[in-house]
C-alpha positions as CSV (number, residue, x, y, z in Angstrom):
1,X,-1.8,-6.8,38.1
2,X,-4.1,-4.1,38.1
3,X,-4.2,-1.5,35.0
4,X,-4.8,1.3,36.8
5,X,-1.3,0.8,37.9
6,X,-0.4,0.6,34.1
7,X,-1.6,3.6,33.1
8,X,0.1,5.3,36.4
9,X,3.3,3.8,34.9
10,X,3.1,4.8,31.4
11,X,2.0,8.1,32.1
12,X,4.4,8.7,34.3
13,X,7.3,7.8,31.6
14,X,7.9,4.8,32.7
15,X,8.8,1.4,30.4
16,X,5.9,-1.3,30.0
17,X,7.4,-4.9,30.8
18,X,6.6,-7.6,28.0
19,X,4.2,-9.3,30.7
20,X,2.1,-5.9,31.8
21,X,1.5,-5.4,27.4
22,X,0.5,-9.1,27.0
23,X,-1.9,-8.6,30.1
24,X,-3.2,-5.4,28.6
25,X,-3.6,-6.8,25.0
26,X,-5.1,-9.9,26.1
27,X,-7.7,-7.8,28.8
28,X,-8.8,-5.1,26.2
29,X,-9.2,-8.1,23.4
30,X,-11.6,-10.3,25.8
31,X,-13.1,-7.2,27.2
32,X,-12.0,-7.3,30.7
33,X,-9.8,-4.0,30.5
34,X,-12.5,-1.7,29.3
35,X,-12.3,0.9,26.7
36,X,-12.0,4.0,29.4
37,X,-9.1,2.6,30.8
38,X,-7.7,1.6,27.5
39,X,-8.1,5.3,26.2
40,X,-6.5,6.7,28.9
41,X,-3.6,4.4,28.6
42,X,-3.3,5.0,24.3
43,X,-3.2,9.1,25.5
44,X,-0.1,8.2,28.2
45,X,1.7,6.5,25.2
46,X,0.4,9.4,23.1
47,X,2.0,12.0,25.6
48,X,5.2,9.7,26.0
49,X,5.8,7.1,23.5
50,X,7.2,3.8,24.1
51,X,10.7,2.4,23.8
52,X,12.3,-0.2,20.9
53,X,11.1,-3.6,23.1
54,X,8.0,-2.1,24.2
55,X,7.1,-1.4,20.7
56,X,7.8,-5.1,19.5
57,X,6.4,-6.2,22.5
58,X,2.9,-4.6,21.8
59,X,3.1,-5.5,18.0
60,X,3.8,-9.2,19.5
61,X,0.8,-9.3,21.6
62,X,-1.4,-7.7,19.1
63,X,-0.2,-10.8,16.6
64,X,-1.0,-13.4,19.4
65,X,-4.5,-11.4,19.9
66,X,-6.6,-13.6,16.8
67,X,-5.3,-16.2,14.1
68,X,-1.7,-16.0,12.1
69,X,-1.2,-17.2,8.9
70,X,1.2,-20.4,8.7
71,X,3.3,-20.5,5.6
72,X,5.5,-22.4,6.1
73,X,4.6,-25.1,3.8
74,X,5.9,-22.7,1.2
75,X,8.9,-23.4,-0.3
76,X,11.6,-20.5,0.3
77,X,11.2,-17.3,2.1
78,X,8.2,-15.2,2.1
79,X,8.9,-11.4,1.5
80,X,5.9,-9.5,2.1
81,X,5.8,-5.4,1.0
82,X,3.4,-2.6,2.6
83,X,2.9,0.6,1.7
84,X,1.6,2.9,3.9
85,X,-1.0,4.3,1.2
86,X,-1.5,7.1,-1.8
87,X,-3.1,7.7,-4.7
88,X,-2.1,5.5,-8.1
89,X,-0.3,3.3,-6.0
90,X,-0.2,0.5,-8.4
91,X,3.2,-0.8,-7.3
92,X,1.7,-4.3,-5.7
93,X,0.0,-5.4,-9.4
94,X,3.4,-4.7,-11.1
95,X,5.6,-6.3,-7.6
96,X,4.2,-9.2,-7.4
97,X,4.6,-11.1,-10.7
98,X,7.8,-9.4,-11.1
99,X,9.6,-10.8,-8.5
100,X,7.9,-14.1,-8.9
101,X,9.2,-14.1,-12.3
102,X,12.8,-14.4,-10.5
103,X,11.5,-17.6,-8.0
104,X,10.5,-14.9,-5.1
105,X,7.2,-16.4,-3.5
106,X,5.0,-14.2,-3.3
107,X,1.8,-15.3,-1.1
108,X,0.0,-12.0,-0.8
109,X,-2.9,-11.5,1.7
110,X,-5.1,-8.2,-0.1
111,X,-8.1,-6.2,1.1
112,X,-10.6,-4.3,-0.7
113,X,-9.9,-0.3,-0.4
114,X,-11.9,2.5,1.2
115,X,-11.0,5.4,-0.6
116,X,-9.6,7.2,-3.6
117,X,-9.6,3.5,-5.7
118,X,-10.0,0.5,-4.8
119,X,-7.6,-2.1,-2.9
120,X,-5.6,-5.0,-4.7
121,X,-8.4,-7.1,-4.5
122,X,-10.6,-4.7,-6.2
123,X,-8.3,-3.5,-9.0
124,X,-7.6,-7.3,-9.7
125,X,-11.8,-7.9,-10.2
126,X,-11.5,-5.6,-13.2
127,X,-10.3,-9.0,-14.6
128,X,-13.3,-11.1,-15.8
129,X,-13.7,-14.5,-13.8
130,X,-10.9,-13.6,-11.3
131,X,-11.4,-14.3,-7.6
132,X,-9.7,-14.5,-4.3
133,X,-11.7,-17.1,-2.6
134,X,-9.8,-19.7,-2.3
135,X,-8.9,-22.6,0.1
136,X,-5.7,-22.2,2.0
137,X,-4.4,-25.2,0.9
138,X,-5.1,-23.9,-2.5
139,X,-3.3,-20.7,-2.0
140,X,-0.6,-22.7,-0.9
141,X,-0.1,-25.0,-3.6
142,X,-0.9,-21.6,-5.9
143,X,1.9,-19.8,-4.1
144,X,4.2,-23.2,-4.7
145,X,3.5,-23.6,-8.6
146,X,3.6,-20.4,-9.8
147,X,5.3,-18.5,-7.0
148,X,2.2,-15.9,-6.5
149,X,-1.4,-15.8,-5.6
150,X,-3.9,-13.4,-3.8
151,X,-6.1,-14.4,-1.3
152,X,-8.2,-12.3,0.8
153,X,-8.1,-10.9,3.9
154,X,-8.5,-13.8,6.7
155,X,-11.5,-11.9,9.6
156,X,-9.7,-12.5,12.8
157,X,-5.9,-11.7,11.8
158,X,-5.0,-9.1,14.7
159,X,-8.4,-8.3,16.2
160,X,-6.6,-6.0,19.2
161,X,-5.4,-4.0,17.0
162,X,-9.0,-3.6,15.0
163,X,-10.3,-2.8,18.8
164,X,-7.3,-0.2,19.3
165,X,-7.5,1.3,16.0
166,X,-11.0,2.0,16.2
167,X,-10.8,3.8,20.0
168,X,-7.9,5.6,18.5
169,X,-9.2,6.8,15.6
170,X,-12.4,8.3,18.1
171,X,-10.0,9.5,21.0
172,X,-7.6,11.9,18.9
173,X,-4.4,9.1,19.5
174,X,-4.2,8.2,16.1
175,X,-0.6,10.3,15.5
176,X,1.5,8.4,17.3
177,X,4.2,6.5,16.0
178,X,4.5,4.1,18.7
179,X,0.9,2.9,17.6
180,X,0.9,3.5,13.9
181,X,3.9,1.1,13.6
182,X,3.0,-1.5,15.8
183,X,-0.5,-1.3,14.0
184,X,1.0,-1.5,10.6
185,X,3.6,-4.2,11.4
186,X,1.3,-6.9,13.2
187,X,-0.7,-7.6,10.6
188,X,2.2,-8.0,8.6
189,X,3.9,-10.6,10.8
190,X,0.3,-12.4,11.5
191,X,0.3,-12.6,7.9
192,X,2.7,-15.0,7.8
193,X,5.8,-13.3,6.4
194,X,9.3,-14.1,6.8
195,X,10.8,-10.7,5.6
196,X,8.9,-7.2,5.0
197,X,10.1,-4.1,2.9
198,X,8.0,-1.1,3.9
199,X,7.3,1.5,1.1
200,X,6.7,4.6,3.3
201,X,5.1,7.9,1.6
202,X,5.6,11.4,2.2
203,X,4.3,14.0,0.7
204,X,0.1,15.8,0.4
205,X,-1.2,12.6,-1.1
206,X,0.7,10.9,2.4
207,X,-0.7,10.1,6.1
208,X,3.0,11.2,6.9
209,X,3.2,14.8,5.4
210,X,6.8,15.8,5.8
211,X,10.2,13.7,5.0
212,X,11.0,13.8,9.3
213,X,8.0,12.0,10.6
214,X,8.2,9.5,7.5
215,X,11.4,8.5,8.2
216,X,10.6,8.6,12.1
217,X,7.6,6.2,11.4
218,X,10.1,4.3,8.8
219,X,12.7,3.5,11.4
220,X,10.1,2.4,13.8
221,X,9.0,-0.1,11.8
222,X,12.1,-1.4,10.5
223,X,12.9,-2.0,14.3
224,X,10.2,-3.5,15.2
225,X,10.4,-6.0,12.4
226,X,14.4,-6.7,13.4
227,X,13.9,-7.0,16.5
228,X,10.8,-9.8,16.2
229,X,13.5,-11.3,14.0
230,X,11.5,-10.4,10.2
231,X,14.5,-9.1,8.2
232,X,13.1,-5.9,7.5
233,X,13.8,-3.0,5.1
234,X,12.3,0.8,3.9
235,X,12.3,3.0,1.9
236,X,10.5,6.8,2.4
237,X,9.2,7.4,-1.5
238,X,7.1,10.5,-2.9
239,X,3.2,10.8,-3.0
240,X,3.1,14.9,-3.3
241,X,1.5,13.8,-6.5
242,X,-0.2,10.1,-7.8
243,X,2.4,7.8,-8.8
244,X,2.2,6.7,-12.5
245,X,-0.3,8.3,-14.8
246,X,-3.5,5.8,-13.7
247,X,-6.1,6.6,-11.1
248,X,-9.1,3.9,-11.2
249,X,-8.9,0.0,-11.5
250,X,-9.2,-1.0,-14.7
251,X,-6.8,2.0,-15.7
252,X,-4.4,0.7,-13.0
253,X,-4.7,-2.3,-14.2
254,X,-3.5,-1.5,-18.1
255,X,-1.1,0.4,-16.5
256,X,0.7,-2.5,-14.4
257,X,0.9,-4.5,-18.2
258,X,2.2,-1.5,-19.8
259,X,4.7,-1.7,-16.7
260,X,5.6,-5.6,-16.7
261,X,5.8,-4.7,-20.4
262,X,8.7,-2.0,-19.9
263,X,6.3,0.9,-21.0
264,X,4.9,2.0,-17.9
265,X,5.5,5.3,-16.9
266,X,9.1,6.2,-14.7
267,X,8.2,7.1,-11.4
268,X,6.2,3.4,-11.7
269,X,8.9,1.5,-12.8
270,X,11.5,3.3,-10.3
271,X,9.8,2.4,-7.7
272,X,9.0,-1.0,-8.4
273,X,12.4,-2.4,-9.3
274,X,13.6,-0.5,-6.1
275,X,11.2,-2.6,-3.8
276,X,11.7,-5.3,-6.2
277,X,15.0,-5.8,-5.2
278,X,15.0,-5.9,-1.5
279,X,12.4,-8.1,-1.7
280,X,14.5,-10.0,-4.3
281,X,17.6,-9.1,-1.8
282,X,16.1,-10.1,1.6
283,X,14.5,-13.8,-0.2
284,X,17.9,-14.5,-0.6
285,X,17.6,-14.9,-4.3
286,X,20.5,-12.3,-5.6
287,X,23.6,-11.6,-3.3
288,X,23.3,-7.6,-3.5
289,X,21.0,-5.2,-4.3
290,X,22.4,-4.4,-7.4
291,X,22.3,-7.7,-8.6
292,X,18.7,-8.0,-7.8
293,X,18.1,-5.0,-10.3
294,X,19.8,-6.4,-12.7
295,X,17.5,-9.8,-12.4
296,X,14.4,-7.9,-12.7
297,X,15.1,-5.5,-15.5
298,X,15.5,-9.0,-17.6
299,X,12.6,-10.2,-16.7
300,X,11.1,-7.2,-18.2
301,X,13.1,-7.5,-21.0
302,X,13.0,-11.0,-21.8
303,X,8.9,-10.8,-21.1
304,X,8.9,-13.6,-17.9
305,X,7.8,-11.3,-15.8
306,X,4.2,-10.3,-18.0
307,X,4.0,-13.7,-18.6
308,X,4.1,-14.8,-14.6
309,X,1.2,-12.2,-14.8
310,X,-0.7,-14.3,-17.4
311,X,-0.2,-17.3,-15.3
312,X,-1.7,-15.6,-11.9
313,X,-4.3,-14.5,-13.4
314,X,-5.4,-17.6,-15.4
315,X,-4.4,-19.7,-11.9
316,X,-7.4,-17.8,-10.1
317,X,-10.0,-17.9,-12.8
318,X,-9.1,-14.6,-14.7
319,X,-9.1,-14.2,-17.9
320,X,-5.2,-14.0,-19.2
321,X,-5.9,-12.7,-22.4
322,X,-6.3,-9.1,-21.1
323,X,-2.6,-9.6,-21.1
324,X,-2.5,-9.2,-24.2
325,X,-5.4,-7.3,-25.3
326,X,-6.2,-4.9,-22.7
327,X,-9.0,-3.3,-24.3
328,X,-11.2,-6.1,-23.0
329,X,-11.1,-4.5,-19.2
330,X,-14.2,-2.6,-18.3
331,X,-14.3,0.4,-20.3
332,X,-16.1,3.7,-19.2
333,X,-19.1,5.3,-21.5
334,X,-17.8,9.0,-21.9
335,X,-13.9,10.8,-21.7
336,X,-13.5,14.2,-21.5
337,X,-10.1,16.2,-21.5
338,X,-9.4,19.0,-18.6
339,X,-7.3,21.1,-20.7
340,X,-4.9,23.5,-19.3
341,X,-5.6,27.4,-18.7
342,X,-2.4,28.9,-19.7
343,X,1.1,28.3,-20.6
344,X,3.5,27.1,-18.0
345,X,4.5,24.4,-16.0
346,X,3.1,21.9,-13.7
347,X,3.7,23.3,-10.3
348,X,1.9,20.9,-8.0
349,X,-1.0,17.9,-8.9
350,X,-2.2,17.6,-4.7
351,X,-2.8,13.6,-4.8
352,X,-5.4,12.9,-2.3
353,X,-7.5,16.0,-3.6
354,X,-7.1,14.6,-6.9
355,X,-7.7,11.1,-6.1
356,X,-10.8,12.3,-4.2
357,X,-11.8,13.5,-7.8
358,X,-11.6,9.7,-8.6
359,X,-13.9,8.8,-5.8
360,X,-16.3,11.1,-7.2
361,X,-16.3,9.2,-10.5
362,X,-17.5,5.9,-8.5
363,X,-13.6,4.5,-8.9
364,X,-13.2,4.3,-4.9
365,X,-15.4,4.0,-2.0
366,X,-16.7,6.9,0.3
367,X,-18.4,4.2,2.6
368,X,-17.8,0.3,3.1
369,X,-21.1,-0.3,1.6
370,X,-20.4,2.0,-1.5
371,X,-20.2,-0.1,-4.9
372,X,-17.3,0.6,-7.1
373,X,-17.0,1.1,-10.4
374,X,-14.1,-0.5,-11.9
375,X,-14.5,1.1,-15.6
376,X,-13.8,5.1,-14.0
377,X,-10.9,7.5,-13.1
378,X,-8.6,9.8,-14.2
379,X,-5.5,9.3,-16.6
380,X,-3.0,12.5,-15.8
381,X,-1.4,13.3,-19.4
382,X,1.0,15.8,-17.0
383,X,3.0,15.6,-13.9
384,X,5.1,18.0,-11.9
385,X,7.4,19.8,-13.8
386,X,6.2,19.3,-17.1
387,X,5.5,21.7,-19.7
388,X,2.1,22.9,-20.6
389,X,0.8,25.2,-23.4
390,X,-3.0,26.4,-23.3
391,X,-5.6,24.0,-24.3
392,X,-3.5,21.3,-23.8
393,X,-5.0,18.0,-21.9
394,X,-3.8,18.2,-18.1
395,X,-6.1,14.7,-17.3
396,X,-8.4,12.8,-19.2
397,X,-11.6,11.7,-17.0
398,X,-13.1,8.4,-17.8
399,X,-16.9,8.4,-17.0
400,X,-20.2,6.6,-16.8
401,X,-21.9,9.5,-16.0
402,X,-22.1,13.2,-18.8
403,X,-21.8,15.7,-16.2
404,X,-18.6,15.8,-14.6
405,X,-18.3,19.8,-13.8
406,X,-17.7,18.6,-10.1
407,X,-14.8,16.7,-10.9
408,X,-13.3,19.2,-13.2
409,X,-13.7,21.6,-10.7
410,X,-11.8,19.7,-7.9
411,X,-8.7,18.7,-10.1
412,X,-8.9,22.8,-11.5
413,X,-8.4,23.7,-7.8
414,X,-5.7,21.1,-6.7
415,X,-3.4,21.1,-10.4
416,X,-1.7,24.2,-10.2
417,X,0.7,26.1,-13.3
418,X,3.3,28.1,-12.6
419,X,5.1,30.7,-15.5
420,X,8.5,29.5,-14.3
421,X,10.2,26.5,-14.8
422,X,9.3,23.8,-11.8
423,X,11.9,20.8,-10.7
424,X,10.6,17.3,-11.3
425,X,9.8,16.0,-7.0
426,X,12.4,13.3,-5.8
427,X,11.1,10.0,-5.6
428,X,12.7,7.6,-3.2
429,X,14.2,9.9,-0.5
430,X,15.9,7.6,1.8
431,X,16.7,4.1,1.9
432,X,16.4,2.4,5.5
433,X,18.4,-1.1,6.2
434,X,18.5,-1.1,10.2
C-alpha cells in the first residue's frame, strides 16, 4: 500500500477502505507517512469529505493511535458529555454532581483551558486543597463510591489526532466536518465512555456560527458514535451570548452552587437538566426523557444533588464548606460597574468578544504558559432582551488590577442597546437522537 495512491483515491472522490485509514493513521502516528503527504491527503478530504464508515473508521484508528481509558471496573454505564466550547460554559460543574446525585457514574476526564476562562480542571482549583492527581485505581473506586470524580487528562490519549490537529490547524483544513467530528469524538471514546451526549453551540461565541453547520457537525458526530456502537445523543444550544451570568472561575464556580441550589440563572439550569437527562436517559437510569427531568429537578429540590457536590469535592481534598459559604473562594481586590449609555434594550452581548474581556482580566489563558487568576471576570447583571435604563449596571468587572479602561472598552464595543424591544435568543435549537 502506497499513500500516494491514497491521496489519488481520496482526491479523486473516492471511499477510503477501513484498512487504507488504519495504514494511514498508524504511518503518520510512527512517522513513516510524512507530514507533506499527510497534508495533501487532509485538503482531498477537505475538497471532498468522507462517508458515514470512513468517518468512524478514522475516529477508530485515531482511538487505537495511543492509550484508552478502561472503565469497566465501574459499576453501570458511563455517560460522558462534550461541548464543543463558549464562553460561561459552566454546564459540566452543575452536570456532574447532578446526575450523580440520581446513581449516574460520572468518571470525568478534564483539561485545563486556553482561552476566555479556564477548563474544568481550572475552575475546580478555585477550591482550596482540591486536586486531580490521582491514581487510577483511585479514580475508580472515587467514581464507585460516590458516583463522580475528575481526573486529569491522561498524555497519550489519541496522539494521531494531536499530530493531525496540529498540521490542520497550519494547513487551512481545520473546517471540515469530516475531521472536526472524528477529532472531537476519539477522544471521547478513548476516554472510556460507554454513551456520549454532545452539547453543540451556535451562535458568535461558537466555532460553528450558523444553526446549518452546527447541526451538520451535530449529526456527524451522533453517527460516528452509533455506528462505533456509543449510544450517542445532541443537542445544537445557543452561545450568541455567555451562558449564565458568570465569566471567570471562582464566579463560575458560585454560580454552579447557586445552580445545584435551584437559584442559578435560566439559561443555566435549561440547559443542564436538558443534558442531564439524556445522560440520565442513555445510563439507563429513567425509562424516558421526561422522567429523567423529573428525577433531576428533585434532586435540586430535595438538596442531593449540592450535597453530591460536597462529597466530590471533600473526596479530592477540597474544601466542602465553600458549599455552603461561598464567600471563602478567591475573591478579587477591586469591582467596578459598566453602566449602560442609554435607555433600551439589550440587543446583542457578542460572547467570545466578551469573554476575551475576561482574558484580559487574567481569568483565562492567552498562551499555555500564562498563569491564571482564579479570583477575576465579569458578572453580566443583563442579557439579551432585557431592559436597561441609563446608568444602570450592564456587567460588574471583578479585578486585581485599578485600571480596567481596556476591558470596559471591549465589552462597550461588543454589548450593544437597541430603542426597540429585542426577543430573548432561543436556547436549545434542535434535539438530535440518530
Amino acid at each position: 500500500m502506497r499513500m500516494v495512491d491514497l491521496i489519488e483515491k481520496k482526491r479523486d472522490g473516492f471511499e477510503l477502505s477501513t484498512e487504507e485509514i488504519n495504514f494511514i493513521i498508524n504511518g503518520y502516528t510512527d512517522g513513516s507517512i510524512p507530514d507533506y503527504q499527510m497534508s495533501a491527503l487532509a485538503m482531498a478530504i477537505y475538497f471532498n469529505g468522507m462517508g458515514e464508515k470512513e468517518r468512524a473508521d478514522l475516529t477508530m484508528a485515531m482511538v487505537h493511535s495511543g492509550d484508552t481509558i478502561d472503565l469497566s471496573e465501574i459499576e453501570g454505564i458511563k455517560v460522558d458529555k462534550h461541548s464543543t466550547g463558549g464562553v460561561g460554559d459552566t454546564t459540566t460543574l452543575v452536570l456532574g454532581p447532578l446526575v450523580a446525585a440520581v446513581g449516574v457514574p460520572v468518571a470525568k476526564m478534564s483539561g485545563r483551558g486556553l482561552g476566555h476562562t479556564g477548563g474544568t480542571i481550572d475552575k475546580l482549583e478555585a477550591v482550596e486543597g482540591f486536586h486531580v492527581e490521582i491514581e487510577n485505581e483511585e479514580f475508580i473506586n472515587l467514581v464507585n463510591k460516590n458516583k463522580i470524580a475528575v481526573i486529569g487528562q491522561s498524555g497519550n490519549l489519541t496522539p494521531a489526532d494531536k499530530k493531525l490537529y496540529a498540521l490542520r490547524d497550519v494547513t487551512a483544513t481545520v473546517d471540515n466536518i469530516a475531521l472536526i467530528a472524528s477529532s472531537i469524538m476519539s477522544k471521547k471514546i478513548a476516554a472510556g465512555a460507554d454513551a456520549i451526549v454532545l452539547d453543540v453551540k451556535t451562535g458568535a461565541g461558537a466555532f460553528m456560527k450558523t444553526v446549518e453547520d452546527s447541526e451538520q457537525l451535530a449529526k456527524a458526530m451522533v453517527s460516528i458514535g452509533n455506528n462505533v456502537g456509543r449510544n450517542t445523543m445532541a443537542i445544537i444550544s445557543d452561545m450568541s451570548q455567555p451562558l449564565g451570568f458568570a465569566i471567570g472561575n471562582a464566579l463560575e464556580v458560585k454560580e454552579a452552587i447557586d445552580t445545584l441550589k435551584g437559584e442559578g440563572p435560566e439559561d443555566l439550569t435549561e440547559l443542564s437538566l436538558t443534558l442531564g437527562s439524556y445522560m440520565v436517559y442513555l445510563a439507563k437510569k429513567a425509562e424516558s426523557i421526561e422522567s429523567a427531568r423529573t428525577m433531576l429537578k428533585q434532586a435540586i429540590k430535595d438538596g442531593s444533588a449540592l450535597a453530591s457536590f460536597k462529597t466530590f469535592l471533600e473526596a479530592q481534598g477540597g474544601d466542602g464548606t465553600i458549599v455552603d459559604n461561598p464567600e471563602k473562594l478567591p475573591k478579587a481586590q477591586y469591582t467596578f460597574e459598566l453602566e449602560a449609555k442609554e435607555d433600551g434594550y439589550v440587543s446583542t452581548i457578542v460572547a467570545d468578544e466578551v469573554g476575551t474581556a475576561a482574558m484580559l482580566l487574567g481569568a483565562g489563558r492567552a498562551t499555555k504558559e500564562s498563569e491564571i487568576d482564579l479570583a477575576v471576570g465579569l458578572m453580566l447583571n443583563k442579557k439579551i432582551g432585557d431592559s436597561v435604563v441609563k446608568g444602570e449596571s450592564l456587567v460588574t468587572i471583578y479585578s486585581n488590577f485599578e485600571d480596567v479602561s481596556a476591558v470596559k472598552e471591549k465589552l462597550y464595543a461588543n454589548i450593544t442597546i437597541s430603542s426597540e424591544r429585542v426577543e430573548k435568543p432561543t436556547l436549545i435549537y434542535k434535539q438530535i437522537t440518530e
